[in-house]
N, C-alpha and C positions, 0 to 999 in steps of 0.2 A: 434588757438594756445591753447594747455594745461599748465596748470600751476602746476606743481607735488605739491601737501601738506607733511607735516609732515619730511621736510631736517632734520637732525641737523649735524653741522659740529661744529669741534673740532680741534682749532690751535694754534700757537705760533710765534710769528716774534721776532726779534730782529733787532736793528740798530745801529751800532758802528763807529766812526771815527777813523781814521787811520791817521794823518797827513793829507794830500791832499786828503786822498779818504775816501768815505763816504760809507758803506758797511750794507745794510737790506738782509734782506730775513725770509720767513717765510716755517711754514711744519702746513698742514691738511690733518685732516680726515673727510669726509663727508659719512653718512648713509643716508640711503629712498632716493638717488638722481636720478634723471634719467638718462639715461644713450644715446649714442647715437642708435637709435634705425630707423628703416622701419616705426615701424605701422602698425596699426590695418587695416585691409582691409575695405575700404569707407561702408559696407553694417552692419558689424558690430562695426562702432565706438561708437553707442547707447548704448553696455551694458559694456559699460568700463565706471571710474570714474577715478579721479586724486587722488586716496587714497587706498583703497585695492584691488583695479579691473583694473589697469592701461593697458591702450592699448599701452604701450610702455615697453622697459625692464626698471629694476629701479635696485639697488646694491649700495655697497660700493666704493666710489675710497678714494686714498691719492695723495695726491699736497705738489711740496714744490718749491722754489723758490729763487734765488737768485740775487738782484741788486748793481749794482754801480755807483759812480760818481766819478770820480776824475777831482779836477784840477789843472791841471799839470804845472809846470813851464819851466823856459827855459829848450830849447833843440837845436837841430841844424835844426829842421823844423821851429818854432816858438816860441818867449818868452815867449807865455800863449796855452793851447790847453786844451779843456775839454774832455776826453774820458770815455763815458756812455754805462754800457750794463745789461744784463739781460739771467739768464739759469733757465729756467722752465722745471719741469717734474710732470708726473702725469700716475697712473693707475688706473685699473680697478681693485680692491680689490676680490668684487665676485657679482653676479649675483643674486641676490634674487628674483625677481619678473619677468615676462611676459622672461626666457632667448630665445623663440621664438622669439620676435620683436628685437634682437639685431642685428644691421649692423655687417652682417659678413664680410665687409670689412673694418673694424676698426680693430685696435691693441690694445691690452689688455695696452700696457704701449706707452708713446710718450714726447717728447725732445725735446725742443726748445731754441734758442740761437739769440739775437739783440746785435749787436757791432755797437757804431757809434764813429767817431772821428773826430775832428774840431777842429783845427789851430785857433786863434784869428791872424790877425794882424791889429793895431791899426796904426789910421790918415797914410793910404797909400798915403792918398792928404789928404789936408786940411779938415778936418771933416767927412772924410770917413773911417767906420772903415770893412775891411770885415773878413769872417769866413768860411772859402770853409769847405764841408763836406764829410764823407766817410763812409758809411754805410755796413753794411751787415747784414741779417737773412738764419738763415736755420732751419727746424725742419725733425725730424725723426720718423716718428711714425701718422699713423691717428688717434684722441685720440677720444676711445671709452667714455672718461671721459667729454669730455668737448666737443664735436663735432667738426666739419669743420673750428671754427674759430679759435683752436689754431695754425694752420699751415696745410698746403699741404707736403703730403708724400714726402721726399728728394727731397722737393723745398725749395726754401725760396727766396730773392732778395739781390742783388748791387744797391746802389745808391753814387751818387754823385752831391755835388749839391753847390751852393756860398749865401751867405747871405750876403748881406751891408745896414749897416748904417751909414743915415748922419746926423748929431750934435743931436746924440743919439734921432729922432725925428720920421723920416721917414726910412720906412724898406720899402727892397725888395727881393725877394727870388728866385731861382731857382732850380730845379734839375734833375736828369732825373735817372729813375727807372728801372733796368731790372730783371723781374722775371726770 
């Protein structure tokens, strides 16, 4: 593993209630960052360093980002239901260093979106309370900015799932996931 030196990144969040919903998000900018990159070829990763001689590409990106909570009151699904979610995006600004070792199968910009939604309903039976769930992600974009773990190119997943509690004590969970 290499550790790049000398980041600096530059940002702003904010976090506002709205009645039921609770509403953050933030915007940066990051310099000297590395970027998703190949790699030095194994014979010469000796004359590279993690500061002006990087065997990897290195550039600018910008990130911003935006979350929620709500909770929600009656409806005709359920008296209480929380619905949380999240839209990230980020690019590749520019290229400074090593633009040889850049994965040329990344995208200069990439989008990502988490919705989940859950129903409370309270003492179904006697001390049981459950909370079935509904999820969804998708991203667009391979992000040259942040590598492989912001998402898979126009994939993302469905889920669905139940959670119950009894006399707010003991939990159990399920759910089943499809990429």
């Amino acid at each position: 593993w290499t550790y790049h030196e000398g980041i600096r990144a530059y940002g702003a969040s904010f976090a506002r209630a709205f009645g039921e919903w609770s509403v953050g998000g933030e915007v940066s900018v990051r310099h000297n960052t590395p970027l998703t990159s190949l790699g030095a070829p194994e014979p010469f990763r000796g004359f590279f360093n993690n500061n002006s001689n990087p065997g990897y590409a290195v550039g600018k990106t910008a990130h911003a980002q935006v979350s929620w909570l709500a909770s929600l009151g009656p409806s005709f699904i359920s008296r209480e239901a929380s619905f949380l979610g999240e839209v990230a995006w980020n690019t590749r600004t520019s290229i400074d260093k090593g633009a040889n070792f850049i994965n040329p199968l990344t995208d200069k910009s990439a989008a990502s979106m988490r919705l989940v939604y859950s129903p409370s309903y309270r003492q179904v039976v006697s001390g049981v309370d459950l909370h079935p769930t509904v999820g969804m992600s998708y991203t667009n974009g391979l992000s040259s900015a942040l590598g492989p773990g912001f998402g898979v190119h126009k994939g993302g997943d469905m889920s669905i799932g139940l959670n119950a509690t009894y006399l707010n004590t003991w939990f159990a969970s399920g759910s089943y996931v499809h990429f």
